[in-house]
N, C-alpha and C positions, 0 to 999 in steps of 0.2 A: 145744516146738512153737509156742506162742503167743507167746512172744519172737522165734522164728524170723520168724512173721510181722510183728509190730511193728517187728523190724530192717530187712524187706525193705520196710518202709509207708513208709518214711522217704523213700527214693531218688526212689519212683513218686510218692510226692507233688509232691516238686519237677521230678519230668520234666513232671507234670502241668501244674504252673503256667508253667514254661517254655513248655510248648505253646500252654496260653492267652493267654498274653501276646502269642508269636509271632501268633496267628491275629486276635486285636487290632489288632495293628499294619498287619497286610495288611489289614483291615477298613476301617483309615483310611485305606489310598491311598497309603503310604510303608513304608521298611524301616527310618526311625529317622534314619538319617544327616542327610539335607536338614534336620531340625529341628534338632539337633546342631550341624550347622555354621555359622549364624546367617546365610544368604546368605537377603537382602532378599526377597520378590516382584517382579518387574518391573512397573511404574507406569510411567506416561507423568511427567516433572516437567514440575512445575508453572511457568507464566511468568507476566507480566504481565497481565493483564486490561485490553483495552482498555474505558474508558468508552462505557456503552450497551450492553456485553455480561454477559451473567449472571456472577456473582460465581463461581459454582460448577462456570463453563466454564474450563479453563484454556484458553487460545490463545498461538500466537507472535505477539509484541505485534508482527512483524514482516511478518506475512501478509494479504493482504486481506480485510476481515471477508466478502467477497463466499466465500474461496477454501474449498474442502471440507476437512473435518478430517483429522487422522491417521488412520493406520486403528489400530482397536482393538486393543488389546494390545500397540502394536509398542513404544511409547514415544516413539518419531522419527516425525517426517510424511513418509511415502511420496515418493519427489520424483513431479512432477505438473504438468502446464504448469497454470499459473494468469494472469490478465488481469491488468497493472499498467500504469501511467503514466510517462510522463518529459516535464520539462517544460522545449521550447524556448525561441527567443526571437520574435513575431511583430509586426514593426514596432517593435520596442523593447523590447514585452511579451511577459511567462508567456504560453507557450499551451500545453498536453496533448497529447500525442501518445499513442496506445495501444502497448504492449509486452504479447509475450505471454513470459514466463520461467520457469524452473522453480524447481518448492518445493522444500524448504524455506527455502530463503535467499533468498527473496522479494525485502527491500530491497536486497539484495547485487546479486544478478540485476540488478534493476532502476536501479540506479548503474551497473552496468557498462554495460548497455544505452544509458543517456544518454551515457558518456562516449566513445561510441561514434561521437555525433552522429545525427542528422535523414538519413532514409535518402532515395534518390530523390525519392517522392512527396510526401515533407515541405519537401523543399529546392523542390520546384517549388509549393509554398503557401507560398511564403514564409519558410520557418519555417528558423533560423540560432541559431545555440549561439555563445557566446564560451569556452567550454572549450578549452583547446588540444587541437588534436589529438596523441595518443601518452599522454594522462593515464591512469593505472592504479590502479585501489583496489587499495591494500594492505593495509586492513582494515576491520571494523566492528564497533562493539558496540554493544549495548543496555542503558541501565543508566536506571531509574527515567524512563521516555521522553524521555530523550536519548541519540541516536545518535552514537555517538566515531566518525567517518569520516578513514580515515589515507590519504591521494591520495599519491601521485608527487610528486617537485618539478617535476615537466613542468606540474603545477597551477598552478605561481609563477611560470611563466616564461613570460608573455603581455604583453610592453611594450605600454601605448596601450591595451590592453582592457581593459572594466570589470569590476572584481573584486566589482565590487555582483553584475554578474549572472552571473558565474561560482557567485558561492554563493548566490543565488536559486536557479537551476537545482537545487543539490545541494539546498537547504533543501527547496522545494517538492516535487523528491522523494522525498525520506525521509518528511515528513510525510504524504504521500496515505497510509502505511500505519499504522494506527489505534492503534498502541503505539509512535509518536513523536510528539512535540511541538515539540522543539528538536532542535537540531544543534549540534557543537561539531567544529571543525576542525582537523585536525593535517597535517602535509607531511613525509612521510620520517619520520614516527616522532616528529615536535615539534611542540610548539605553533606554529601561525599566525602568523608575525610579522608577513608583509606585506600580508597581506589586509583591508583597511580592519575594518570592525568586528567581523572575527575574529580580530585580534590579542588577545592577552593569551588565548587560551582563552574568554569570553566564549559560553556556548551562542546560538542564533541562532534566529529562529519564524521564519514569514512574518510576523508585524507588521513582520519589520525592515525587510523591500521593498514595503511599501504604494508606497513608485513607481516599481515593477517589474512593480505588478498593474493587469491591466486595470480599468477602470473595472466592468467586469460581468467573470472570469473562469467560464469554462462548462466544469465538470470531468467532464459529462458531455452529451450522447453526444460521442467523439473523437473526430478527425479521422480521416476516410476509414468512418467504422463507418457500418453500413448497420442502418435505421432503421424501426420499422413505425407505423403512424398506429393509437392518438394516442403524440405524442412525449411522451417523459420527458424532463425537462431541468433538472439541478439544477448550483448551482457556490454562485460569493460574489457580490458585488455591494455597490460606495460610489457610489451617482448620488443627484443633490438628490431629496430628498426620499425615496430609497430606489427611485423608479421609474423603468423603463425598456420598452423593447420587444421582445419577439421577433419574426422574423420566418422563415419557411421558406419557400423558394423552388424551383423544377426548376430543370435545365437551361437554361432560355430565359430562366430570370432572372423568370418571372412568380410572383408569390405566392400558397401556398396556404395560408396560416396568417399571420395578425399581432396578436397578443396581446399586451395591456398586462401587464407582471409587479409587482409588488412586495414585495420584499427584507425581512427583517425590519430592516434598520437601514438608514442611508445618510446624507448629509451629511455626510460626513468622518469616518463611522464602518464597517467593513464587515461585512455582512449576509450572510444564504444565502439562497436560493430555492430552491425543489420544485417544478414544476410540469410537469400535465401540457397538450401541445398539439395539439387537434384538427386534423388535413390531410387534403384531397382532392388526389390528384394524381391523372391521367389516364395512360392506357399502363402498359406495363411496366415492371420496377425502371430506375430511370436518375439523374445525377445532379443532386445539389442539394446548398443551402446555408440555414445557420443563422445569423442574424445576430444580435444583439443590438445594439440602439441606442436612442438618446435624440432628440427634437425641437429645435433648435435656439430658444430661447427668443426669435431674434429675426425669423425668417422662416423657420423650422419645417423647415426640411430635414432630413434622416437625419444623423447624426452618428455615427458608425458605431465599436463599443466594440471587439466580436471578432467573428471570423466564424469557423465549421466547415463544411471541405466534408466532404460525407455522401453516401452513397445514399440514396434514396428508393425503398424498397419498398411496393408498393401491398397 
């Protein structure tokens, strides 16, 4: 009889541990398998980290530091309209135009949108593209803040126009977004052959059209954005001695702000500005203009760098 039961101890015991094990397992949240089969966690991966941003944020070096994050957990950035730039040509010169695109593919968005050209109200400020028309990105990467931008041959094929500010345009906007630096150009899948100093692959900054840029460029507020007092107003800037002026004006052309600014560099080197500028305007929202200029050194007249038109909200 006590063998009986010592044979029958044997079984119950291991049904025992069986059970406990099982009830373990559901205790943790899983049935065994998912740990078993080595499939990762879902993470967001990691990209470049634009300078000026916490080391510990990952960001697409591609996105406006302005623009809101992924959402949590997904790993991809939600698409999302976000604010980006593209930059015309105005009297010779870069000038900013606002674009509104969606995320994720921010700089993508944002090259198409310029090769698109200067829509009505930019064309009637003046503002002209040497890009030909029908040009198409065919691609983009991001590698170590330089952007590989692969255009159309429709990019090459502009007789008589400047290819300096053909790739101004593309350089200046790639760069507004804070996980690029340079630009390197490709046409149908190849290296740049005919493109003055984007031949040979050669990556590209904006130092390479310092005379493509205005003497004061104003990368913010942009043309047509409506604006509250006091104004914010930051860009670059190479005027003697680093200084220049602003001025904000209504409708009727009369001034309600004209502030001396100065640049952190200038004399042939170029500088940025931040500043903020206090305005009174009378009436309701209506239009106005931002000018930036310098005094003529020999009978002091306006000498006029860029100008934005704006609303003026009261």
């Amino acid at each position: 009889m006590d063998g009986a039961r010592f044979a029958a101890s044997g079984p119950a015991r291991a049904l025992a541990a069986a059970l406990l094990s099982l009830a373990l397992l559901s205790a943790c949240g899983g049935s065994g398998r998912e740990a078993a089969s080595g499939t990762p966690s879902r993470t967001a991966t990691p990209v470049a980290t634009p300078s000026g941003a916490s080391s510990g944020t990952p960001q697409d070096p591609t996105t406006p530091a302005s623009a809101p994050p992924p959402a949590s957990g997904t790993g991809t950035a939600t698409p999302r309209p976000v604010r980006a730039a593209v930059y015309f040509l105005h009297d010779g010169k870069l000038s900013a135009a606002p674009r509104t695109v969606t995320g994720p593919a921010t700089a993508a968005a944002a090259l198409r949108a310029l090769l698109a050209g200067p829509n009505g109200v930019e064309r009637g400020h003046d503002r002209a593209t040497a890009i030909p028309s029908g040009t198409a990105l065919r691609s983009l990467a991001v590698h170590d803040r330089v952007a590989t931008v692969d255009l159309s041959g429709r990019y090459d094929d502009a007789p008589g126009a400047s290819a300096d500010a053909r790739l101004a345009q593309v350089v200046f906007t790639a760069t507004r977004f804070p996980g690029v630096e340079r630009v390197r150009f490709r046409v149908d899948g190849r290296p740049a052959a005919g493109l003055g100093p984007a031949a040979g692959g050669r990556p590209l900054g904006r130092g390479d059209f310092e005379d493509l840029s205005p003497a004061v460029l104003v990368e913010s507020p942009l043309l047509g954005d409506t604006v509250t007092a006091p104004l914010r107003v930051h860009g670059t800037a190479n005027t003697f001695e680093a200084e220049f002026r602003l001025r904000v004006s209504d409708g009727s052309g009369r001034a309600v702000a004209d502030v001396r600014v100065a640049a952190t560099s200038g004399s042939g080197t170029r500088g940025t500005f931040d500043v903020t500028v206090p305005y009174r305007a009378a009436g309701g929202p209506g239009p106005g203009t931002l000018t930036a200029y310098v005094l003529s050194a020999e009978d002091g007249h306006r000498i006029v760098l860029d100008t934005v038109p704006l609303t003026l909200a009261r």
